[in-house]
Backbone as CSV, one residue per row, in Angstrom:
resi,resn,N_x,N_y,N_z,CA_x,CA_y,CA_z,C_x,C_y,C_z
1,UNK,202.326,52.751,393.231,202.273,54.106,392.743,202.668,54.141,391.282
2,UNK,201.974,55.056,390.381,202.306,55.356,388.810,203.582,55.995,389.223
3,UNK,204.482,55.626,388.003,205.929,56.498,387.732,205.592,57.025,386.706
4,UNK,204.178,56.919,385.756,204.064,58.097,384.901,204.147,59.443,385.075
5,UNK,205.022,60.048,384.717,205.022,61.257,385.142,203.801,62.361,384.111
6,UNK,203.730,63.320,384.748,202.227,64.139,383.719,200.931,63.078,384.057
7,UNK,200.536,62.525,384.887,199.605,61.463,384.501,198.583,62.217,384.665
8,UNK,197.242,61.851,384.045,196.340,63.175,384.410,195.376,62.408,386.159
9,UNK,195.525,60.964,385.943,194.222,60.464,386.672,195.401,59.537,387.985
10,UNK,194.262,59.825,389.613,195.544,59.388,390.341,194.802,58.228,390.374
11,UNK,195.388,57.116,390.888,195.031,55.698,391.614,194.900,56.019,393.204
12,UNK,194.081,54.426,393.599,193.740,54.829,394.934,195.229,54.671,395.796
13,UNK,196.223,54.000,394.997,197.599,53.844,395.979,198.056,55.491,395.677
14,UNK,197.941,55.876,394.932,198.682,57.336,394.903,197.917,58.279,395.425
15,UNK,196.329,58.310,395.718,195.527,59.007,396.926,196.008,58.255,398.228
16,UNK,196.345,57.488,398.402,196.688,56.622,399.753,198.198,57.340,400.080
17,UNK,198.972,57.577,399.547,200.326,58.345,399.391,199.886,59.666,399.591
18,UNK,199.255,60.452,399.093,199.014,61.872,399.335,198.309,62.180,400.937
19,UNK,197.621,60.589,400.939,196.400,60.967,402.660,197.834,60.901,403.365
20,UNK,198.409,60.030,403.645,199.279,59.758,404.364,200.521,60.625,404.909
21,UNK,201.226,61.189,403.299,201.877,62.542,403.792,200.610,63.332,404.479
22,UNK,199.768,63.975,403.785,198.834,65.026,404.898,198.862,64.559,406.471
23,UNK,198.641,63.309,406.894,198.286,63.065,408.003,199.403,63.130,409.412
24,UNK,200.648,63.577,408.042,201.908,64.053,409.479,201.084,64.637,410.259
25,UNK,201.393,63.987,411.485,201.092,64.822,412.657,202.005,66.108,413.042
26,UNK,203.026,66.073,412.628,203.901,67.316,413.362,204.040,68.589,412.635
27,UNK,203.693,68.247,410.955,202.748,69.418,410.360,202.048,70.171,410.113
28,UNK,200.887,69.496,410.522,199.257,69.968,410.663,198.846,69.872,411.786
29,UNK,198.186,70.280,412.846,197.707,70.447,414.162,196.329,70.977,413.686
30,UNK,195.445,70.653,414.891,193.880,70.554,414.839,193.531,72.220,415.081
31,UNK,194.597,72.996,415.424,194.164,74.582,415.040,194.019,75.192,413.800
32,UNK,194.923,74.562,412.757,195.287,74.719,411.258,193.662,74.890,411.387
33,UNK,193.799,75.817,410.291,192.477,75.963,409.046,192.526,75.075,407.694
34,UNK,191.322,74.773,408.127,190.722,73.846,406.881,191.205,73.888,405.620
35,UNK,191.256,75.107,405.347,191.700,75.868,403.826,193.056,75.229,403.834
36,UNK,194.175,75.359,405.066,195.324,74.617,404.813,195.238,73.659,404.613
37,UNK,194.578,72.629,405.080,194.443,71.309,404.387,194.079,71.107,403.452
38,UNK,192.679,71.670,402.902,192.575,71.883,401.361,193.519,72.248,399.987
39,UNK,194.432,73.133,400.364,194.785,73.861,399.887,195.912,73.033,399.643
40,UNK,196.734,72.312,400.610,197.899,71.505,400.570,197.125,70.031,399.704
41,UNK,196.306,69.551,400.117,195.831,68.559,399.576,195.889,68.553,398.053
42,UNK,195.360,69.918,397.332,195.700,70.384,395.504,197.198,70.546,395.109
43,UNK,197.829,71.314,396.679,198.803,71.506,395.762,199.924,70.249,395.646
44,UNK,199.367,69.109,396.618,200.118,67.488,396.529,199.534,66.972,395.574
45,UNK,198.486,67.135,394.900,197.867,66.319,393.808,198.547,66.901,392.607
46,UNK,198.659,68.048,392.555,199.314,68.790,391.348,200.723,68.364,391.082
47,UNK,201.590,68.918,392.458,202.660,68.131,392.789,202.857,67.023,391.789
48,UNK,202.059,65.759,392.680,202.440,63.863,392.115,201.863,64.214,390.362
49,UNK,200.822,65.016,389.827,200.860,64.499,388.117,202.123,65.592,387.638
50,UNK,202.913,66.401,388.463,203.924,66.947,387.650,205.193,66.092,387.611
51,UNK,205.130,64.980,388.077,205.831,63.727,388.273,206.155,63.399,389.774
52,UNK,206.491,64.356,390.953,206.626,64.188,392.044,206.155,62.994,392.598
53,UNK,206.599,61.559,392.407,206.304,60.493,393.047,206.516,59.797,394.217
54,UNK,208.138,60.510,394.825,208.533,59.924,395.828,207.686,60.556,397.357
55,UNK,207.453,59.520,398.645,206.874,60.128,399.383,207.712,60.828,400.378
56,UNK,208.838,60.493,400.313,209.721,61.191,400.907,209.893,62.800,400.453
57,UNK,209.828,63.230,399.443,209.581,64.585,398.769,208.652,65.273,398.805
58,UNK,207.965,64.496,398.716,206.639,64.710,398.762,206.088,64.938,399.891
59,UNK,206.566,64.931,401.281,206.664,65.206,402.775,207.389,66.648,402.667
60,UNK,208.395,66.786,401.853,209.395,67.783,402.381,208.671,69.208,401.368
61,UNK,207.529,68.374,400.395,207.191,69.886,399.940,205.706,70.162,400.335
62,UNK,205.415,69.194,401.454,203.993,69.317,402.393,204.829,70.384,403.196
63,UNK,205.491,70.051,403.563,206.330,71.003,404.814,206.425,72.063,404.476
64,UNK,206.814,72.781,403.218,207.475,73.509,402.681,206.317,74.505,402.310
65,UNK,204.872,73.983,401.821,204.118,74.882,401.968,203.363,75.194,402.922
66,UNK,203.422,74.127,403.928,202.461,74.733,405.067,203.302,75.419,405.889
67,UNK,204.925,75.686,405.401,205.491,76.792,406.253,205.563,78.485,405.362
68,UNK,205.096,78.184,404.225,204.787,79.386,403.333,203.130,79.911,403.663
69,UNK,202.453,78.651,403.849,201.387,79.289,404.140,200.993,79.885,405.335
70,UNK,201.872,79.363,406.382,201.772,79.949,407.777,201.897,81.504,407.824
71,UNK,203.086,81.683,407.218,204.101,82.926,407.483,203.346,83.807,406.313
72,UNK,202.067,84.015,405.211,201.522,84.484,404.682,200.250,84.722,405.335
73,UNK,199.779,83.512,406.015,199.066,84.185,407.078,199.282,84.739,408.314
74,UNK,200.131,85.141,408.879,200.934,85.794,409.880,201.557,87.263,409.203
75,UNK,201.671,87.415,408.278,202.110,88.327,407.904,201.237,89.880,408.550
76,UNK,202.102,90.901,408.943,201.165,92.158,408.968,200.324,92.604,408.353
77,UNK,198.912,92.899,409.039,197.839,93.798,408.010,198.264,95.164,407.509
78,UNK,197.387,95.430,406.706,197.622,96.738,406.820,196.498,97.647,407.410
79,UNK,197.001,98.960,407.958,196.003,99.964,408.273,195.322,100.314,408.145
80,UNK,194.146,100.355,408.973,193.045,100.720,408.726,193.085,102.473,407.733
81,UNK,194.275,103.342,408.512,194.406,104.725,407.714,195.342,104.230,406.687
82,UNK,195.602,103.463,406.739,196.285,103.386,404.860,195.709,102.964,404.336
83,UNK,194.884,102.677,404.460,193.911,102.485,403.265,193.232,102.984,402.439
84,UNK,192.453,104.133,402.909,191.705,105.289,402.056,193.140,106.035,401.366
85,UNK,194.670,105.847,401.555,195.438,106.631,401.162,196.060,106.045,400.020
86,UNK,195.961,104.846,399.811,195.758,103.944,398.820,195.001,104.177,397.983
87,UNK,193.700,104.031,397.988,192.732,104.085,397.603,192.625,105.195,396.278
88,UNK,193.529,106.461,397.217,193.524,107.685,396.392,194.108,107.612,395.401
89,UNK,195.591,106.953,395.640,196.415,106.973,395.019,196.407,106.340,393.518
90,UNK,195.410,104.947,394.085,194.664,104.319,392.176,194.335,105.592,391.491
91,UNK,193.443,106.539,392.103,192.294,107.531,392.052,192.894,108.760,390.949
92,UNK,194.117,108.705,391.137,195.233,109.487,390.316,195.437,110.422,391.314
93,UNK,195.581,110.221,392.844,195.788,111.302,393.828,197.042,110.788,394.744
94,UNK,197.832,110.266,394.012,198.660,110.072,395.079,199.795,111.127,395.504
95,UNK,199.249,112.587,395.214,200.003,113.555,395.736,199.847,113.968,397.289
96,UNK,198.691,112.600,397.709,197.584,113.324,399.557,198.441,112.770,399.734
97,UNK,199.007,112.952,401.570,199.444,112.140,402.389,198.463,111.950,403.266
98,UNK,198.553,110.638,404.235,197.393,110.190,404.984,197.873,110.807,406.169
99,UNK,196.690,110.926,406.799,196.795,111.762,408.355,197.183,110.730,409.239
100,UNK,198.120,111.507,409.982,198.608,110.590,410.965,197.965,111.111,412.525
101,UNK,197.924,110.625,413.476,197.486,111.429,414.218,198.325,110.718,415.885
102,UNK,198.830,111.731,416.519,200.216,111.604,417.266,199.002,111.220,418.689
């Protein structure tokens, strides 16, 4: 593995380090969405050229976002009636209140 830190270009041992953290099994499960793997895959490449070399860290901040990304996708939607009440409110109307209906 490069200890250059900032490096712009990876080697195949430092793609071999990034497959390898991804391939925790107790992280990623075959329900995950793709996008999480994608998505973790950039942000470990970004990660190792901001110097992040060790793979031990480099595990703990795989972890770290696929438990940010979980809990962002889990998060509550919002309402279908809050929405047009929103909407208004860009609109320069945010004096409406939205109908509620009991």
């Amino acid at each position: 593995m490069c200890s250059d830190s900032h490096q712009q270009y990876l080697t195949s041992s430092d793609m071999a380090m990034i497959e390898r953290v991804l391939a925790h099994p107790e992280l990623l499960t075959p329900t995950d969405s793709p996008a999480l793997e994608r998505g973790a895959a950039k942000y470990l490449t970004r990660k190792f050229q901001e110097g992040m070399i060790d793979e031990g860290e480099m595990t703990v901040a795989f972890d770290r976002y696929v438990r940010v990304w979980r809990a962002w996708r889990s998060r509550p939607q919002h309402s279908a009636k809050i929405l047009p009440f929103l909407a208004g409110a860009h609109a320069g109307r945010a004096h409406m209140m939205p109908e509620f209906s009991s």
